[in-house]
Backbone as a printed PyTorch tensor [residue, N CA C, xyz], in Angstrom:
tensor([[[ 25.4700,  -1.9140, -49.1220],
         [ 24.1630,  -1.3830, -48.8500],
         [ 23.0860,  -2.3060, -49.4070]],

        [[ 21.7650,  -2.3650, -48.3500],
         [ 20.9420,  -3.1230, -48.7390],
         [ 19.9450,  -2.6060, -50.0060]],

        [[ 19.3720,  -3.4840, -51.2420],
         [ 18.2830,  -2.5580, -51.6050],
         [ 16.8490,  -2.3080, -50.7030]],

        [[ 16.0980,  -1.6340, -51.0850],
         [ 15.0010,  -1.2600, -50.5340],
         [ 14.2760,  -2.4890, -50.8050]],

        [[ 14.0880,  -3.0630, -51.7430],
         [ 13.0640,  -3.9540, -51.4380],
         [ 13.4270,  -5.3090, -50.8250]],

        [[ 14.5250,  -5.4400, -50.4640],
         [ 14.6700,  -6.5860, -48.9830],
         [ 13.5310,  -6.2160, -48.0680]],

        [[ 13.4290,  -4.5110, -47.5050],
         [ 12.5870,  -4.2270, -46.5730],
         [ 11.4990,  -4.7270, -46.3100]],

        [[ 11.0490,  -4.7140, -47.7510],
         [  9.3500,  -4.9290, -47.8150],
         [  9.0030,  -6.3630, -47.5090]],

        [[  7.8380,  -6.7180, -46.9290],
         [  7.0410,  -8.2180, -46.6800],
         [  6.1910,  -8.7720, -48.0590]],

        [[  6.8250,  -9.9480, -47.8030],
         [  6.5960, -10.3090, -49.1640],
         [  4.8640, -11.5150, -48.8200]],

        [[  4.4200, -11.3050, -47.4430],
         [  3.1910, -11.5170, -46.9060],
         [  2.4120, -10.0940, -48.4020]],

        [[  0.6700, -11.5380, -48.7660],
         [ -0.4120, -11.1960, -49.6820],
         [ -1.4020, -10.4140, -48.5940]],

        [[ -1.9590,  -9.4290, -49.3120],
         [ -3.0760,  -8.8470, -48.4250],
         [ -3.9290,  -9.8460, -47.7750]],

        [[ -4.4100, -10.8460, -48.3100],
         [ -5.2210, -12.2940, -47.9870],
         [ -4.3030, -12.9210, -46.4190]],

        [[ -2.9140, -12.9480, -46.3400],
         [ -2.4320, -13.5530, -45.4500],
         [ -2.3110, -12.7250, -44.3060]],

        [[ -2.2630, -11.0410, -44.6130],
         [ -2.7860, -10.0740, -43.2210],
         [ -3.4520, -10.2870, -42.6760]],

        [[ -4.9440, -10.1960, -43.9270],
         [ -6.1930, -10.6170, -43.2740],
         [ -6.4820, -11.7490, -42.5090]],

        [[ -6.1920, -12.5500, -43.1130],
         [ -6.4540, -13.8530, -42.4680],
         [ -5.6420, -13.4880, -40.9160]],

        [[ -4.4960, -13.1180, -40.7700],
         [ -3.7060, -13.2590, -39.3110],
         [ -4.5880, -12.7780, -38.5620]],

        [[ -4.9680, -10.9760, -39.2480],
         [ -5.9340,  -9.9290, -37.9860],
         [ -7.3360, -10.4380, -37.8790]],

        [[ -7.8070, -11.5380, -38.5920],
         [ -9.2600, -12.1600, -38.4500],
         [ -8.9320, -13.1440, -37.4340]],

        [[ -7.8090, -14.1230, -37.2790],
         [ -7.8630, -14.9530, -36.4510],
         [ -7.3910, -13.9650, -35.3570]],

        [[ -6.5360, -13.4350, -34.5770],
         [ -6.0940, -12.1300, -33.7770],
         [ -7.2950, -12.1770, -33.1350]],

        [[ -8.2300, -11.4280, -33.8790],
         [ -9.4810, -10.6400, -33.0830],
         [-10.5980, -11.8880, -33.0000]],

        [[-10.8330, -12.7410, -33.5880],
         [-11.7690, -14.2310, -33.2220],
         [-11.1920, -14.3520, -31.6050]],

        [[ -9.9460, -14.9530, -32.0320],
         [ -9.4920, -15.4840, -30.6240],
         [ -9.8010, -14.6380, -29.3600]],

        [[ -9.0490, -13.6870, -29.6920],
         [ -9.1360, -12.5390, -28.3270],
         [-10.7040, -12.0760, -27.9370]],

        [[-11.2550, -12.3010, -28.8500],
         [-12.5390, -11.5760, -28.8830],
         [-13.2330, -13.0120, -27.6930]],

        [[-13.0340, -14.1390, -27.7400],
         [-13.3810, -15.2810, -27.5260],
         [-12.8210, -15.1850, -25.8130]],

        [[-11.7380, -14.6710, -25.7710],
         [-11.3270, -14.6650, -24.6630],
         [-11.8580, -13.1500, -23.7220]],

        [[-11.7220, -12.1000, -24.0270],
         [-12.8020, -11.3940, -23.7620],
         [-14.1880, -11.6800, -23.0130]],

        [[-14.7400, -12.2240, -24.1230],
         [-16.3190, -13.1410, -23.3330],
         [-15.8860, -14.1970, -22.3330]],

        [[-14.8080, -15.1100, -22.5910],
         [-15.1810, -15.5180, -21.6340],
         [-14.6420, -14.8880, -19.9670]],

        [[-13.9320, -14.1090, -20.2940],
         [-13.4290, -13.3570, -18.8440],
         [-14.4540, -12.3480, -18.3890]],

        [[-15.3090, -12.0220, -18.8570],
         [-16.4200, -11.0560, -18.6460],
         [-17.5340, -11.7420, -18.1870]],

        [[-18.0220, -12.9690, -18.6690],
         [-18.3140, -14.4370, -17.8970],
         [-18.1800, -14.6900, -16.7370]],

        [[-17.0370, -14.7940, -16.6900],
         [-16.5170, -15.0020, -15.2400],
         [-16.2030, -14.4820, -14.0970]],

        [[-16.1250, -12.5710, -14.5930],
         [-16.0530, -12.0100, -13.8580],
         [-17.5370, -11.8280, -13.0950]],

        [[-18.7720, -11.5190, -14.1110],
         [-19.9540, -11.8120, -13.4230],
         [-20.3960, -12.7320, -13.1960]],

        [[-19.9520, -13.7460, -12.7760],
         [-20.0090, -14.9750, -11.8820],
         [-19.8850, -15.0790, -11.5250]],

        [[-18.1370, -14.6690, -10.7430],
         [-17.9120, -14.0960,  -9.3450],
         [-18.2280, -13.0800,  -8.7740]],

        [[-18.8250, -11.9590,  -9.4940],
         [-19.5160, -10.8510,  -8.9710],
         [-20.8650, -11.4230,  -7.9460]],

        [[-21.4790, -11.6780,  -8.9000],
         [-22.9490, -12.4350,  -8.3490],
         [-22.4010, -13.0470,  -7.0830]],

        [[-21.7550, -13.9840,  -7.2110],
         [-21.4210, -14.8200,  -6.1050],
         [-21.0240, -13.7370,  -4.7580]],

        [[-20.4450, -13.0580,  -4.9600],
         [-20.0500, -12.0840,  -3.8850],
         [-19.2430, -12.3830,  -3.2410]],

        [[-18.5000, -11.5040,  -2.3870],
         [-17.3610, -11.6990,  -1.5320],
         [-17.3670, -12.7710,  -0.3670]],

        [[-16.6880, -13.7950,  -0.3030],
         [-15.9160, -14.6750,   0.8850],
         [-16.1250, -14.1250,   2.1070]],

        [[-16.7670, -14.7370,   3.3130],
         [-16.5780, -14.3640,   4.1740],
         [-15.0400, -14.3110,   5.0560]],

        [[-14.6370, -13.0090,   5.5180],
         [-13.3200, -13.1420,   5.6520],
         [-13.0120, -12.6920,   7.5170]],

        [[-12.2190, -13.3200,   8.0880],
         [-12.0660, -13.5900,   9.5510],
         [-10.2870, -13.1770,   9.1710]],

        [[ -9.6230, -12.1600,   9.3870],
         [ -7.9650, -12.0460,   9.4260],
         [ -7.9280, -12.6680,  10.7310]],

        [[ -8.3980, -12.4270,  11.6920],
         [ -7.6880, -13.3910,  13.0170],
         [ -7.8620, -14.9610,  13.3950]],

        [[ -8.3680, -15.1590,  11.9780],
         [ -8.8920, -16.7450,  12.0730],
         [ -7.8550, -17.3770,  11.1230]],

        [[ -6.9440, -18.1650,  11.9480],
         [ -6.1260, -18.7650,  10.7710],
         [ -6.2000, -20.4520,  10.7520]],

        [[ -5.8610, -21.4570,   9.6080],
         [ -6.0190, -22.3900,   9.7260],
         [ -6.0940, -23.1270,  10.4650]],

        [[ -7.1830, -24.0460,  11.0100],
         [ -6.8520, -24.8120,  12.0160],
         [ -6.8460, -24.0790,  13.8000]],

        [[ -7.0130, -23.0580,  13.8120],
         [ -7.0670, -22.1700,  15.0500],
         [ -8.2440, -21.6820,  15.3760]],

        [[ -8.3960, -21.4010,  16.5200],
         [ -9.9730, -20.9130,  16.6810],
         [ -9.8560, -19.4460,  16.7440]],

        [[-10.9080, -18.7970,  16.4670],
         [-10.9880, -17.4090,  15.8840],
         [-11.4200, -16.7770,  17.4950]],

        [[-10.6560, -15.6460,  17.2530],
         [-10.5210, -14.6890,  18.3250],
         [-12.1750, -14.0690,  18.5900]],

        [[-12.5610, -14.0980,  19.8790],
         [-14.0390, -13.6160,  19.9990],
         [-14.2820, -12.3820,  19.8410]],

        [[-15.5950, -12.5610,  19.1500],
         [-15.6160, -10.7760,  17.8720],
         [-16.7220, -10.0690,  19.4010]],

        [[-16.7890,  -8.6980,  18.3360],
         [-17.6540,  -7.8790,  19.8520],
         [-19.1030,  -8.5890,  20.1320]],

        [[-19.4720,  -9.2430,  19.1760],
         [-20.7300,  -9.9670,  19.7160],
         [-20.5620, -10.7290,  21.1120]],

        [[-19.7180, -11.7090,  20.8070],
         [-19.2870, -12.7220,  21.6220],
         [-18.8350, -12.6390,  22.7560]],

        [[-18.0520, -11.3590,  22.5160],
         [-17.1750, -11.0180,  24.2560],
         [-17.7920, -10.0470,  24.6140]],

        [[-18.6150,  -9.2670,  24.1460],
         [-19.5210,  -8.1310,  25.4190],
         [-20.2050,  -8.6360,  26.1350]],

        [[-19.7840,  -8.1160,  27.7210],
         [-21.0550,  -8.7080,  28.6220],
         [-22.6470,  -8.7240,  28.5160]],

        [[-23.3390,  -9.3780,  29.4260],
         [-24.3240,  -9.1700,  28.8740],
         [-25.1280,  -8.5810,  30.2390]],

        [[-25.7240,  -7.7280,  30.1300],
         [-26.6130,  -7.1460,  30.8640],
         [-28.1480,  -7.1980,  31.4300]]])
């Protein structure tokens, strides 16, 4: 049988801290910048998007294009 104090971490309150200070710097860092970026592509707004238009092919005529005209 093991004793009990194998269990314990022999990590100083100073070396917690220090881990959960760098932890939350970093992440915190990454955070901003994904929140950045997400309103950057927000702003920018959505891609104009054609599903029947595929590379290199010419795009199928939309109802503008193919209704007669009167």
């Amino acid at each position: 049988m093991l004793p009990t104090f194998y269990a314990a971490s022999g990590l100083t309150l100073w070396d917690l801290a220090l881990s959960l200070a760098i932890f939350l710097i970093l992440y915190s860092i990454l955070a901003v910048i994904e929140v950045i970026l997400m309103v950057k592509t927000i702003k920018k707004g959505p891609l104009e998007y054609n599903p029947f238009q595929s590379a290199g092919a010419e795009a199928l005529p939309t109802a503008a294009t193919a209704a007669p005209k009167l």
